[in-house]
NUGU-855013 format. One record per residue (C-alpha): x, y, z; residue number from 1. Coordinates in steps of 0.05 Angstrom, whole numbers, plus 5000, padded with zeros to 4 digits. Example, Ala and Ser with C-alpha at 12.3 -4.5 7.8 and 13.67 -1.06 7.14 Angstrom:
<atoms>
ATOM     c1     c2     c3   seq
ATOM   5246   4910   5156     1
ATOM   5273   4979   5143     2
</atoms>
This chain:
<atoms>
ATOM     c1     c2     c3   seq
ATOM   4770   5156   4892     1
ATOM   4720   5209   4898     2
ATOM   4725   5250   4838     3
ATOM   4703   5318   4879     4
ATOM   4759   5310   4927     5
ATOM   4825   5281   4903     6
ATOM   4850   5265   4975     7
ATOM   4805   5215   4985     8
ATOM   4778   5144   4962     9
ATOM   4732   5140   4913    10
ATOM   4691   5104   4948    11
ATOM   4614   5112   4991    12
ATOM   4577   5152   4957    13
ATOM   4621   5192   4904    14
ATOM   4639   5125   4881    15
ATOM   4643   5124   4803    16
ATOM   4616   5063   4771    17
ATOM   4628   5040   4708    18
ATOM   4569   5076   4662    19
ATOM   4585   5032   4597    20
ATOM   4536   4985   4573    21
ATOM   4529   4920   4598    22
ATOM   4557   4867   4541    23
ATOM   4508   4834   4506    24
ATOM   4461   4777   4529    25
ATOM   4481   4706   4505    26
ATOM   4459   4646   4506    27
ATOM   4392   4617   4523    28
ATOM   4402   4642   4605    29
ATOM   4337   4689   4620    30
ATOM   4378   4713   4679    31
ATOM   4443   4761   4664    32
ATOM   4474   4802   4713    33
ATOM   4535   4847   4707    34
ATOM   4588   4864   4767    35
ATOM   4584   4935   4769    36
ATOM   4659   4965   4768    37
ATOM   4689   5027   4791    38
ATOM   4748   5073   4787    39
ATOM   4798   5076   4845    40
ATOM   4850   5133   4840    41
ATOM   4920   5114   4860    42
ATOM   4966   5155   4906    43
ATOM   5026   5154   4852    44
ATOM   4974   5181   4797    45
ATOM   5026   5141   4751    46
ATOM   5084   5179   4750    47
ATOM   5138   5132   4775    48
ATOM   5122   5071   4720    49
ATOM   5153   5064   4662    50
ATOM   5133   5064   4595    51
ATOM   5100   5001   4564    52
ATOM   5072   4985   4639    53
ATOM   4995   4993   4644    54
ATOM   4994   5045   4692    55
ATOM   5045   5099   4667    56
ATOM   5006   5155   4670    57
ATOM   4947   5131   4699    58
ATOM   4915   5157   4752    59
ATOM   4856   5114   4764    60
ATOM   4846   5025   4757    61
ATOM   4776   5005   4746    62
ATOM   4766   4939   4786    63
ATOM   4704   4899   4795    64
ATOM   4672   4888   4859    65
ATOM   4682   4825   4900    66
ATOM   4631   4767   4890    67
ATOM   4633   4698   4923    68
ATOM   4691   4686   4877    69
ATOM   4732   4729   4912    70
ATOM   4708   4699   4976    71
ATOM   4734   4631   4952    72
ATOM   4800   4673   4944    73
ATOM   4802   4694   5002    74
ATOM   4780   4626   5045    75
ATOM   4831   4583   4994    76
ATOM   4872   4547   5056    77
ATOM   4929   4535   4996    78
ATOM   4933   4613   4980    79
ATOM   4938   4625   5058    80
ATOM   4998   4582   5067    81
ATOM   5034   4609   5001    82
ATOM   5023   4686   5018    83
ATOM   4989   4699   4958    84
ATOM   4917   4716   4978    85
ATOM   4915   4794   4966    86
ATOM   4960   4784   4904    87
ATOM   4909   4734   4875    88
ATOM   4842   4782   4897    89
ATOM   4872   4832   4862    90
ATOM   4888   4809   4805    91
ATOM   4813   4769   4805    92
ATOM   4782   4839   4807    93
ATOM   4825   4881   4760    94
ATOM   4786   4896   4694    95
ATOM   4858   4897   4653    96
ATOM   4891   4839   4673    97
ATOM   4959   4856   4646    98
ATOM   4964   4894   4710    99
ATOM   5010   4859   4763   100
ATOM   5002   4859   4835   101
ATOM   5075   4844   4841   102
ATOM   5093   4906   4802   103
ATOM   5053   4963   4831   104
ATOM   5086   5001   4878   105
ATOM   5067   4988   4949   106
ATOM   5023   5057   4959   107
ATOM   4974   5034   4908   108
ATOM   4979   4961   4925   109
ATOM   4947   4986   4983   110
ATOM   4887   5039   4955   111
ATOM   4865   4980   4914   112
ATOM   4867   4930   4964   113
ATOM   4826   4980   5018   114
ATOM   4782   5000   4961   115
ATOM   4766   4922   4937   116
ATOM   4749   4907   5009   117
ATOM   4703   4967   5017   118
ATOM   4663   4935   4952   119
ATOM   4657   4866   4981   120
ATOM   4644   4886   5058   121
ATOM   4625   4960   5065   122
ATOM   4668   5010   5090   123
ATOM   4652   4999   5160   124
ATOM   4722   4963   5189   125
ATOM   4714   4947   5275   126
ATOM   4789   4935   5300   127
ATOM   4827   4934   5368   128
ATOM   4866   4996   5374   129
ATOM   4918   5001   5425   130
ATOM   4923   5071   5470   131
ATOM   4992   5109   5450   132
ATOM   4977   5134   5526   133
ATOM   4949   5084   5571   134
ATOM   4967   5022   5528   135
ATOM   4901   4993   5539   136
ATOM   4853   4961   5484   137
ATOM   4798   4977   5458   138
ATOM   4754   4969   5401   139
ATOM   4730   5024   5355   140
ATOM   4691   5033   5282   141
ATOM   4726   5062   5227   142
ATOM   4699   5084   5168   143
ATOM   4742   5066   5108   144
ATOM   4709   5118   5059   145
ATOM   4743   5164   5104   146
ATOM   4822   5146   5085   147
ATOM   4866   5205   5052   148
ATOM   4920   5192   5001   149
ATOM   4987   5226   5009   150
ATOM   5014   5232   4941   151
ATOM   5079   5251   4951   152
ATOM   5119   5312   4940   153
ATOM   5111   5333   5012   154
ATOM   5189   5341   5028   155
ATOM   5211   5423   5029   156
ATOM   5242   5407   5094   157
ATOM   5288   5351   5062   158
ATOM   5344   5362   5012   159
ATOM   5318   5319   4954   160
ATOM   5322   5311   4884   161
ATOM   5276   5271   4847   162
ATOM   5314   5241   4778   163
ATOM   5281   5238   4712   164
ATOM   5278   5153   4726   165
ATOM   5230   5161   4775   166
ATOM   5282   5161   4833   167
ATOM   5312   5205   4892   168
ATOM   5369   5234   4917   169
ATOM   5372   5243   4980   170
ATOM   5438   5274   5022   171
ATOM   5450   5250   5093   172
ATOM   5468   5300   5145   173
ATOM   5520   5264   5188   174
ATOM   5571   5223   5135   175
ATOM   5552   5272   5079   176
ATOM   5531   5218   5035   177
ATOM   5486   5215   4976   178
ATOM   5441   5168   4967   179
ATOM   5395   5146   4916   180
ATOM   5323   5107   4937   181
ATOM   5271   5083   4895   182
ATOM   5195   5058   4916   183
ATOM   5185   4995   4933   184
ATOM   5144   4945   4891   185
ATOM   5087   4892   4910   186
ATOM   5145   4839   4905   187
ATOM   5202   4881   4949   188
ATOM   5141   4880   5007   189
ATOM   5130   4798   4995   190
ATOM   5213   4795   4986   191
ATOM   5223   4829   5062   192
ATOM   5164   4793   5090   193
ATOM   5190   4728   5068   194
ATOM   5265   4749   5087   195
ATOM   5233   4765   5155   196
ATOM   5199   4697   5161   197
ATOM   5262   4656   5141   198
ATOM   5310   4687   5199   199
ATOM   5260   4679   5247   200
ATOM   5254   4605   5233   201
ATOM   5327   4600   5228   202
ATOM   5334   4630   5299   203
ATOM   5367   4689   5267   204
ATOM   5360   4763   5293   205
ATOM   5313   4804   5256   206
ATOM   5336   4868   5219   207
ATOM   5279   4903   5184   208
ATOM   5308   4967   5173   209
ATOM   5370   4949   5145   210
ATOM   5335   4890   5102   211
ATOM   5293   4950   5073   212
ATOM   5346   5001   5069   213
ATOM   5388   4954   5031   214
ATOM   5324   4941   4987   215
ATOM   5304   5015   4968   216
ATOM   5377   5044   4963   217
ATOM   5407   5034   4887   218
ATOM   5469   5074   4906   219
ATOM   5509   5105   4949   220
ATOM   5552   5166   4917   221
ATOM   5543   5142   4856   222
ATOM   5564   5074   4868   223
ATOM   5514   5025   4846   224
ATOM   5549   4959   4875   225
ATOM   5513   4923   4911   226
ATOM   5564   4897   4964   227
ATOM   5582   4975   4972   228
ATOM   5500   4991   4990   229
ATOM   5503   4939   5035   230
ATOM   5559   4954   5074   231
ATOM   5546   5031   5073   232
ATOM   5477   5011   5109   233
ATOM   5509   4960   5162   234
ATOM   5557   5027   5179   235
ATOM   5503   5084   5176   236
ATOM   5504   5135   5236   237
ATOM   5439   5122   5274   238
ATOM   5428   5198   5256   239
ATOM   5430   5194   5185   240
ATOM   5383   5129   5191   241
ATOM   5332   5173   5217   242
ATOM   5343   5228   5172   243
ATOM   5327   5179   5115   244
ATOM   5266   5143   5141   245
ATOM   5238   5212   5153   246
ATOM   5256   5238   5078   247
ATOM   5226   5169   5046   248
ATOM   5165   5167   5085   249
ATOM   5157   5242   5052   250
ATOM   5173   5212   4986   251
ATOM   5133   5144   4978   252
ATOM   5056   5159   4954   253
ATOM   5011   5119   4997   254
ATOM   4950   5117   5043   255
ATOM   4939   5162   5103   256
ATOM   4915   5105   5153   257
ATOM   4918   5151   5210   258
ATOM   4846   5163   5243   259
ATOM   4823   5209   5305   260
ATOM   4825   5167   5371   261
ATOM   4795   5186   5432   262
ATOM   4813   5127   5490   263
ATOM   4755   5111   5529   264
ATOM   4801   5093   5589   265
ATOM   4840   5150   5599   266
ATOM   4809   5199   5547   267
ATOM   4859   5218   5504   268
ATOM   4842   5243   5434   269
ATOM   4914   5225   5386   270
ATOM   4913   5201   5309   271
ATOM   4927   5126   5311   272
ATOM   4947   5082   5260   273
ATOM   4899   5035   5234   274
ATOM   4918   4971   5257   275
ATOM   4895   4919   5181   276
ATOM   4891   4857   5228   277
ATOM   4852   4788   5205   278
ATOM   4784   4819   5210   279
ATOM   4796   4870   5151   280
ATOM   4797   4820   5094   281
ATOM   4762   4767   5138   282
ATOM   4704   4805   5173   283
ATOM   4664   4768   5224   284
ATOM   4594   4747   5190   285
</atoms>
């Protein structure tokens, strides 16, 4: 993340690289070259993981940039098929490789993953974006140097209370309930996705909220039982279940990938969401 501006990524120009010294030269090779690193800042600055993980307290991950290794990551028809592309290119270009992609929480999951892009293909990203007006398509140039993080905390308007484990309280207007959430991990996101893919398979109806309401709440007045959570969320007023998608999108550190949008069909300037489709890992050559 740029160090002169805390909101953004450190990346473009206010990138910071690794300054170190190279290791030393070995062997008889009279060609050594060595991946130049830098320091991304994470949205959650390191404040929700415990001790003994390797980011509690940290606010930055150094990572290398991509190479053709990463390529072969990415192009690996085996990874495709198993969902484990961006956990494997992460992990490839972490310097400290005790750190695991299935254990960072999803906010930071994603700085890194924009960030490791931006070293391997610039930060130039050309997507289809959809009109919130006209529903027509259209392409347009973002600039990925250009994301925000939102680190949290942002949530006068909500009653919440934020527990020394790194959890929140949040009360819900219509059945007066209490609930406490937590942020999802790297493996919660591949858990729903793959939850997701089996009932639609099976023929099944989809229920994405729920699936992730019954993922993020750990209890429900107190009540930590699971069956309980569950069956609390299958019975939640419809007001209460937007009262507490509004409160934990104020909670959960993560990346601001809203841009300014002006449609060329009907000319309406709106902030759109960034639409991460194939071409953002897998950029046309």
């Amino acid at each position: 993340m740029a160090r002169n501006n805390a909101s953004r990524l450190g990346l473009g120009e206010d990138k910071k690289q690794d300054t170190s010294p190279p290791p030393a030269a070995t062997g008889n090779s009279e060609f050594q070259f060595v991946t130049p690193t830098e320091f991304v800042e994470i949205p959650t600055e390191g404040k929700y993981y415990p001790e003994g993980h390797p980011l509690h307290g940290q606010k930055t991950v150094e990572i290398r940039y991509m190479t053709a290794k990463e390529e072969d990551i990415l192009s690996s028809a085996t990874l495709i098929k198993n969902n484990m592309v961006i956990d494997r290119l992460l992990h490839s270009v972490f310097v400290d490789k005790t750190i695991n992609p299935d254990l960072l929480f999803v906010g930071d999951k994603n700085a890194l993953l924009i960030a490791t892009r931006v070293t391997g293909y610039g930060s130039e990203y050309d997507t289809q974006v959809i009109c919130p007006s006209c529903y027509s398509s259209s392409e347009h140039a973002f600039s990925l140097n250009d994301i925000n993080l939102y680190k949290g905390g942002d949530y006068k308007d909500f009653n919440i209370e934020e527990s020394d484990e790194g959890t929140f309280y949040i009360d819900l207007p219509m059945s007066k309930v209490r609930v406490e959430v937590r942020l999802l991990l790297g493996k919660d996101e591949k858990y729903l996705a793959q939850l997701a893919a089996n009932k639609q398979k099976g023929g099944l109806n989809e229920t994405p909220l729920t699936d992730q309401f019954k993922r993020v709440i750990i209890s429900v007045n107190g009540h930590r039982n699971k069956a309980a959570v569950d069956k609390f969320v299958d019975n939640m007023p419809a007001r209460d279940s937007r009262h507490l998608r509004s409160a934990y999108s104020k909670i959960v550190p993560n990346v601001d990938m809203k841009f300014g949008f002006d449609c060329p069909k009907c000319n309406l300037h709106s902030r759109v969401e960034v639409p991460l489709g194939p071409g953002f890992l897998w950029p046309p050559t």
